[in-house]
MARBA-3410 file (N, C-alpha, C, O; in Angstrom, 1 decimal):
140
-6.8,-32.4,52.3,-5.5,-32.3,51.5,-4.4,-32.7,52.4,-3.5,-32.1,52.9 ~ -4.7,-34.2,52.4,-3.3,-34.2,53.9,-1.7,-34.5,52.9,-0.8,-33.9,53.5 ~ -1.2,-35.0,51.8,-0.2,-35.0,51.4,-0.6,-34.7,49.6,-1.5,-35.1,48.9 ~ 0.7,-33.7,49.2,0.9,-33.7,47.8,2.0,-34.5,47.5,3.0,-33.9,47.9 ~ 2.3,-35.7,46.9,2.8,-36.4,46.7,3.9,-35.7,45.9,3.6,-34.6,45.5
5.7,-36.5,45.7,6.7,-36.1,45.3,6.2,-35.6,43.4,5.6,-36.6,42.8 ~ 6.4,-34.8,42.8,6.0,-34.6,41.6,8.0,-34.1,41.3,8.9,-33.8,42.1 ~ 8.0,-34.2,39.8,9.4,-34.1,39.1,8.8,-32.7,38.1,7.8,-32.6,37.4 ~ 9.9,-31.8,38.4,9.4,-30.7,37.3,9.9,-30.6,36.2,9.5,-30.2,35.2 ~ 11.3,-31.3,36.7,12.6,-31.3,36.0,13.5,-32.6,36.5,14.0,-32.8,37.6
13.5,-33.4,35.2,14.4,-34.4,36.2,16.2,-34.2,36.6,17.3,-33.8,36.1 ~ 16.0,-34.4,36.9,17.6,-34.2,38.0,18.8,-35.0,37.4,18.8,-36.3,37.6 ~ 19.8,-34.4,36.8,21.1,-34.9,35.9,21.4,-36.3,37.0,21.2,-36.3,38.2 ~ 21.9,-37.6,36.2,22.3,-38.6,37.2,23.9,-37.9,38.1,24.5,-36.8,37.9 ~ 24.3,-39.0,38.9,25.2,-38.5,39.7,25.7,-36.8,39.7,26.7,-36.1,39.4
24.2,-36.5,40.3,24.6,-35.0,40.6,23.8,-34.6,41.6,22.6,-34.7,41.8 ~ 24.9,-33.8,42.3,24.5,-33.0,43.7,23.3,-32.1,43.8,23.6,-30.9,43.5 ~ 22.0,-32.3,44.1,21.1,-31.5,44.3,21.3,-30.9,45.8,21.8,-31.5,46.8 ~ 20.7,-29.9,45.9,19.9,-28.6,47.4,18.6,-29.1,47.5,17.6,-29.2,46.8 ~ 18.9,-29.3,48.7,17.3,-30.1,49.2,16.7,-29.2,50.9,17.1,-28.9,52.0
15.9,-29.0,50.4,14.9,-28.0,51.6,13.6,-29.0,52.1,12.8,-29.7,51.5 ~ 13.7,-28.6,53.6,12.5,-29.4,54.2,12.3,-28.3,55.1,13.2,-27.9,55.8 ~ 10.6,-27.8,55.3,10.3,-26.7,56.2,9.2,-27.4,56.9,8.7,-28.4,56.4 ~ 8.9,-27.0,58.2,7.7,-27.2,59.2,7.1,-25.8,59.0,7.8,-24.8,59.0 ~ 5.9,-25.8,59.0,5.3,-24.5,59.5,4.1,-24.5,60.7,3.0,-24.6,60.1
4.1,-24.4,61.7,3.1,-23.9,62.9,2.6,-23.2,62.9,3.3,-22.2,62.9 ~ 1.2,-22.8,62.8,0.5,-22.1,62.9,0.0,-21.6,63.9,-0.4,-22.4,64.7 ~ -0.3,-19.8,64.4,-1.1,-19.6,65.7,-2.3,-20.3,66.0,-2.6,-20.7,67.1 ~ -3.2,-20.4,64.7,-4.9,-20.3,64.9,-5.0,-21.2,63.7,-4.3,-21.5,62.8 ~ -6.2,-21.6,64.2,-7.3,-22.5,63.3,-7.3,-21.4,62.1,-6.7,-21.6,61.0
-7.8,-20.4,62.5,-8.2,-19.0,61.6,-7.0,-19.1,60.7,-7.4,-19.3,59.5 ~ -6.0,-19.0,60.8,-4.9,-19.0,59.4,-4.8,-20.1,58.6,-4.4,-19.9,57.5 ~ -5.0,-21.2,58.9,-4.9,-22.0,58.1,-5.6,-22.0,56.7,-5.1,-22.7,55.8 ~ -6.8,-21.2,56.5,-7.4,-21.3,55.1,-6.5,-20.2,54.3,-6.2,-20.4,53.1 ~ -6.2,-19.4,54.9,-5.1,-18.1,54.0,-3.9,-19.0,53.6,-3.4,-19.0,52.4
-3.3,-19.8,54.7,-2.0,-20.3,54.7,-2.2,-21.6,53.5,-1.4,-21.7,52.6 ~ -3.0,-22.5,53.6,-3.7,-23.1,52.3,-3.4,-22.4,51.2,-2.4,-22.4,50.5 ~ -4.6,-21.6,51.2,-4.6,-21.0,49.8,-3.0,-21.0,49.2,-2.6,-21.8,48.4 ~ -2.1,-20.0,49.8,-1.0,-19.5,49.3,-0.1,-20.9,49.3,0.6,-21.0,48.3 ~ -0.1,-21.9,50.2,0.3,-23.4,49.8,0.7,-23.8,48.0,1.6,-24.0,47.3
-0.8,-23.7,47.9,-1.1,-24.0,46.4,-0.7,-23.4,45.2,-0.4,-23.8,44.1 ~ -0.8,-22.2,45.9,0.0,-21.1,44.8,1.1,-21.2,44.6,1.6,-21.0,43.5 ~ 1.4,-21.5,45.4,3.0,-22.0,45.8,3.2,-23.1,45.1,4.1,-23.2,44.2 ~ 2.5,-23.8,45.3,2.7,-25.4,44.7,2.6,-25.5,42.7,3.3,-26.1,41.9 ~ 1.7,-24.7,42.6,1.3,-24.2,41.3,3.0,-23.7,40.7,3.5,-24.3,39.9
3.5,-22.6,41.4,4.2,-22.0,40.8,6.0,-23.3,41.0,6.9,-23.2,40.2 ~ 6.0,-24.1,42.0,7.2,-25.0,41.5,6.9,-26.0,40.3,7.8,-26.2,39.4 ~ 6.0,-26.3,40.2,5.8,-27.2,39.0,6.3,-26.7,38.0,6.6,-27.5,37.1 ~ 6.6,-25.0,37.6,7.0,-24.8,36.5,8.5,-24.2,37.0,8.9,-23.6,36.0 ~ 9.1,-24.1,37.9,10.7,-23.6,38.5,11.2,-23.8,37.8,11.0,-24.9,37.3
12.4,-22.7,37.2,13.1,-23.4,36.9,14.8,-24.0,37.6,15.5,-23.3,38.2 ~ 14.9,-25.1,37.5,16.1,-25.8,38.4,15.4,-26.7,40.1,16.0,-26.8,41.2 ~ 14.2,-27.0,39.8,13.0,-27.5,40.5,13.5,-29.5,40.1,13.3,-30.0,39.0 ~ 14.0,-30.0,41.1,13.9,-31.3,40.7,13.2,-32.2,41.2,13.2,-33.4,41.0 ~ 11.9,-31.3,42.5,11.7,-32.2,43.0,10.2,-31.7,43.9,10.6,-30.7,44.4
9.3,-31.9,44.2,8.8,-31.1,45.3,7.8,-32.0,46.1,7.3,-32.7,45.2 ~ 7.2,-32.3,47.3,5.7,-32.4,48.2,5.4,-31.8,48.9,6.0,-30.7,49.0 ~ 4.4,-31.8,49.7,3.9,-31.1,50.8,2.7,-32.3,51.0,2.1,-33.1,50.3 ~ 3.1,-31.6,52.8,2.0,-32.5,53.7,1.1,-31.4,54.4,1.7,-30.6,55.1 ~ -0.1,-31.1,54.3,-0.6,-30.4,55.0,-1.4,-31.4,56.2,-2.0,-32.4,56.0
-1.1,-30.8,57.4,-2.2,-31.0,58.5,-3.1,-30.1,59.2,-3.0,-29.7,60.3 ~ -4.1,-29.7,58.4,-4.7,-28.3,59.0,-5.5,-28.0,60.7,-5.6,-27.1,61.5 ~ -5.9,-29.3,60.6,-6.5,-29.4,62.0,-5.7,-29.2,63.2,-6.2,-29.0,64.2 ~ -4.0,-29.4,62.9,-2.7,-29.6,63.9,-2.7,-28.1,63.4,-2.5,-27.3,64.3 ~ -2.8,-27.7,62.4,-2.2,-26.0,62.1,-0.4,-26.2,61.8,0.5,-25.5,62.1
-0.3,-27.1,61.4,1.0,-28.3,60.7,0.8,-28.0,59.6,-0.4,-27.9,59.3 ~ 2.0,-27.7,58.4,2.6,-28.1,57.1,3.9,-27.7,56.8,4.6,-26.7,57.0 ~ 4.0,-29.2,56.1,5.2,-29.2,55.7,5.8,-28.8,54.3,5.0,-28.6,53.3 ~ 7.1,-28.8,54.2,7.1,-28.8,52.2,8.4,-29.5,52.3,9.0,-29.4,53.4 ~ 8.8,-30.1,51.2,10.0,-31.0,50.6,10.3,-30.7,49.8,9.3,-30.4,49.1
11.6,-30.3,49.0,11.9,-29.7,47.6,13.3,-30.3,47.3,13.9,-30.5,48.3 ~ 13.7,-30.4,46.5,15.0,-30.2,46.0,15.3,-30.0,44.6,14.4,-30.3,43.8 ~ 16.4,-29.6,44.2,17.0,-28.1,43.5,18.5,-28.4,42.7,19.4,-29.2,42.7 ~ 18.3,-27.4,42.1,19.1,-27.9,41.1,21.2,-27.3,42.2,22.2,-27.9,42.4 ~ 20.8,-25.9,42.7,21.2,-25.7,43.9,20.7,-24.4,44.6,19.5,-24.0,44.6
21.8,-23.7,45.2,20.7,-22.8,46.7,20.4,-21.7,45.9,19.2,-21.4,46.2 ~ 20.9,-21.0,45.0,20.6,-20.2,44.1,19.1,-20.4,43.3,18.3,-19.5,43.1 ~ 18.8,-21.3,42.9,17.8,-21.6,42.4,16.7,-21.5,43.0,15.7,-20.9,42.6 ~ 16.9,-22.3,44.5,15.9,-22.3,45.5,15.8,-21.2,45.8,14.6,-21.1,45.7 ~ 16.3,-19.9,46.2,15.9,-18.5,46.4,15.5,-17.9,45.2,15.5,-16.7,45.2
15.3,-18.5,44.2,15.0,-17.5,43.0,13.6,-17.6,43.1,12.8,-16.7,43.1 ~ 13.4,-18.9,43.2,11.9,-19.6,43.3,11.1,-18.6,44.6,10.3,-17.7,44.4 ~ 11.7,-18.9,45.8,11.7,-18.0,47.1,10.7,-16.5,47.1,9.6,-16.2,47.5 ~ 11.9,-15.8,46.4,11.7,-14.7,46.5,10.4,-14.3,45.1,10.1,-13.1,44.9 ~ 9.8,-15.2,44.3,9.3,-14.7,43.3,7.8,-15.2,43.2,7.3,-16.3,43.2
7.2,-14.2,43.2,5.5,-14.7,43.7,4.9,-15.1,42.2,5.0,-14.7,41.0 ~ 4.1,-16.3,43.2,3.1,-16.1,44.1,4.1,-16.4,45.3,4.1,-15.4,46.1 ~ 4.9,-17.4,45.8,5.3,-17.8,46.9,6.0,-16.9,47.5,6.3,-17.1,48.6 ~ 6.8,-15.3,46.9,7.5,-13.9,47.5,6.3,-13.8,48.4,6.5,-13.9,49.6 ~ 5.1,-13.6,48.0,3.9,-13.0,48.3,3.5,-13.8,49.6,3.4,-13.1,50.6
3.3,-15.3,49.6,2.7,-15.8,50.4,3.6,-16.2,51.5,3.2,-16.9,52.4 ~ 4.9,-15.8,51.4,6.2,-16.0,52.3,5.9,-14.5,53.3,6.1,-14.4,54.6 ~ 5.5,-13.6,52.7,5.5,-12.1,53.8,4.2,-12.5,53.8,4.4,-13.0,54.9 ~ 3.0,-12.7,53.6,1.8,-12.4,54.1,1.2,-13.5,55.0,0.1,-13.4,55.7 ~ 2.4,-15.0,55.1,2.0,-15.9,56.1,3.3,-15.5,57.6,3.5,-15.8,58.8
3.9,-14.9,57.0,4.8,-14.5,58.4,4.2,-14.6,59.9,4.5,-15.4,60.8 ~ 3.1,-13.3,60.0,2.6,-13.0,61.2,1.9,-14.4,61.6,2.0,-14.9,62.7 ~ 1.4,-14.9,60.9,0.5,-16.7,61.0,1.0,-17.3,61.9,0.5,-17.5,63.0 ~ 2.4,-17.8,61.5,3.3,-18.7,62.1,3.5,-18.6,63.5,3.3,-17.4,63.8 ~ 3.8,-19.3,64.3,3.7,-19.4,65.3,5.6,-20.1,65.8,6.4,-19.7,66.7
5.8,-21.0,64.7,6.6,-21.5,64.6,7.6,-22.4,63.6,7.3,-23.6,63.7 ~ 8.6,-22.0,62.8,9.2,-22.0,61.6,10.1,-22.8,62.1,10.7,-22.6,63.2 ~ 10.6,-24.4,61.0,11.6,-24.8,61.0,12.4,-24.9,59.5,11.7,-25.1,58.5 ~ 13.7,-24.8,59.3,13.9,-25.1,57.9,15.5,-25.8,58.0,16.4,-25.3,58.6 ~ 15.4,-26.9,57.4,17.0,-27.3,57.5,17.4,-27.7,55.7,16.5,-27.5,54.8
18.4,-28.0,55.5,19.0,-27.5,54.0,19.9,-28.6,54.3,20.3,-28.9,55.4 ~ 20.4,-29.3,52.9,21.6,-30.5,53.1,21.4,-30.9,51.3,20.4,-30.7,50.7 ~ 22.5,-31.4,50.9,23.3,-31.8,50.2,22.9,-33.1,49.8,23.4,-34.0,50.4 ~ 21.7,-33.7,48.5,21.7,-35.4,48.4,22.3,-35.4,46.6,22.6,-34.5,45.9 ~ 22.4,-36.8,46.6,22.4,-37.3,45.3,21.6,-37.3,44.3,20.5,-37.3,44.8
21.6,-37.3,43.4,20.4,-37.2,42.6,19.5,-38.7,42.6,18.3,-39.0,42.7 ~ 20.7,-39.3,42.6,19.9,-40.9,43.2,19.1,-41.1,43.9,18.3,-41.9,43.7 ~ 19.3,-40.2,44.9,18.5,-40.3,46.1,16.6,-39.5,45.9,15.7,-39.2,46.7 ~ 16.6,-39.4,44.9,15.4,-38.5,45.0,14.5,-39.5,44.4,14.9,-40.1,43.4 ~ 13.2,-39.6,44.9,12.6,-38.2,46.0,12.8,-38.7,47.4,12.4,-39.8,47.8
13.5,-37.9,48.1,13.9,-37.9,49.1,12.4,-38.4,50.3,11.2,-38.0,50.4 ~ 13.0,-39.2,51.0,12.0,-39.5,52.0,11.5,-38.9,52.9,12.2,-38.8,53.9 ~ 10.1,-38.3,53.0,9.5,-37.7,54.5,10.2,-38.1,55.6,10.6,-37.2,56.3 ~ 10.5,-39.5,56.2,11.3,-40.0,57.3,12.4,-39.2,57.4,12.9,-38.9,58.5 ~ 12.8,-38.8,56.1,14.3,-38.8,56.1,14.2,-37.3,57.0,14.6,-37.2,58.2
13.6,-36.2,56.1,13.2,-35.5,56.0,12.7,-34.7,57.3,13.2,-33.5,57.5 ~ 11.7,-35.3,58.1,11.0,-35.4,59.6,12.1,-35.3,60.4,12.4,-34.4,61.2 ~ 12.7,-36.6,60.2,14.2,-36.5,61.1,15.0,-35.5,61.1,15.4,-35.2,62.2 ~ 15.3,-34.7,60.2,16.5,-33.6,60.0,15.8,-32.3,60.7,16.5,-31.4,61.3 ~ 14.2,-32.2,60.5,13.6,-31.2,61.0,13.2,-31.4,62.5,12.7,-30.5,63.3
13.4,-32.4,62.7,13.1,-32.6,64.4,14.2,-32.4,65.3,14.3,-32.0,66.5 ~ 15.3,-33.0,64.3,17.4,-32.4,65.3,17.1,-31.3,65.4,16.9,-30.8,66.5 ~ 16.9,-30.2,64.0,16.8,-29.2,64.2,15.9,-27.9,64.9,16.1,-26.8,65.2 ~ 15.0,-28.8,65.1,13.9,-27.6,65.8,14.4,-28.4,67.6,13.9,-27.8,68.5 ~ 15.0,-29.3,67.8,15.5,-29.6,68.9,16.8,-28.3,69.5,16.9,-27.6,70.5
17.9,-28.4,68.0,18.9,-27.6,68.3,18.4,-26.0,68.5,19.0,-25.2,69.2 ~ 17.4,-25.8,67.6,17.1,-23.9,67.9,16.1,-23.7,69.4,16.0,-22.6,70.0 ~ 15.2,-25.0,69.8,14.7,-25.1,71.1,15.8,-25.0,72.5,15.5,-24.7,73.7 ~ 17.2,-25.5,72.0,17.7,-25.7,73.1,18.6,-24.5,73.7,18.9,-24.1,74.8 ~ 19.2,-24.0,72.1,19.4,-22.2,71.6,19.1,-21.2,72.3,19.7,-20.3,72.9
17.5,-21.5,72.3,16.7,-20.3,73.1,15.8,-20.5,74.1,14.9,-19.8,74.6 ~ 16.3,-22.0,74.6,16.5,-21.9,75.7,14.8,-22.3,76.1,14.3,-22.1,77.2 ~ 13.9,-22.8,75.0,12.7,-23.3,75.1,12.9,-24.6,75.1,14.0,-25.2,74.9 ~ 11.5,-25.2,75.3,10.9,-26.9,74.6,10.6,-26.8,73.4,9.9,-25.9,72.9 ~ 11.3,-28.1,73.0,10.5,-28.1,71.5,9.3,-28.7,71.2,8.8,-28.7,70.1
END
């Protein structure tokens, strides 16, 4: 399952500002990745029906203990409603200890612009795990 391609749950009003989320997730171990899967899907399952969901993919790389997700939203309110409400409440506290290492950056597109590009996407999450690497004083 290396990518879930951009799917539309809801299409997104023209000239209007969507909330757009792109996460990395690292994993400790080989061993979490089939839990961290599983709850993926659940996850994935449960945006298709969001509501204020204009957008979603995911790239898993299990063998790297890599995945990503792409979303964008009607705005930030929405995206935490989704968040906090399981299956993905559930698989957000029960993949915590897994992680090894979490990136998430948040920004502002057009509705035009969707579906936003992995490139685009990869980029904003690599500044950023650059900027919280340099923060604390690690390598990214």
């Amino acid at each position: 399952m290396p990518t879930l391609g951009w799917i539309t749950p809801n299409p997104a009003p023209a000239q209007k500002r969507v909330f757009v989320m792109a996460s990395r997730f690292e994993l400790k171990s080989l061993s979490d990745v089939p839990r961290f899967l599983i709850h993926s899907l659940r996850s994935w399952s449960q945006v298709k029906t969001a509501h204020g969901a204009y957008g979603a993919s995911l790239v898993a790389q299990p063998f790297r203990r890599v995945f990503f997700t792409l979303s964008a939203w009607e705005d930030r309110g929405t995206l935490y409603a989704y968040a906090k409400t399981d299956p993905h409440g559930e698989a957000m506290r029960a993949s915590r200890a897994a992680c090894r290492r979490s990136t998430f950056v948040f920004w502002e597109a057009d509705s035009a612009e969707l579906p936003i590009s992995w490139d685009e996407a990869k980029r904003r999450l690599d500044v950023k795990a650059r900027e919280d690497a340099a923060q604390s004083g690690h390598a990214a």
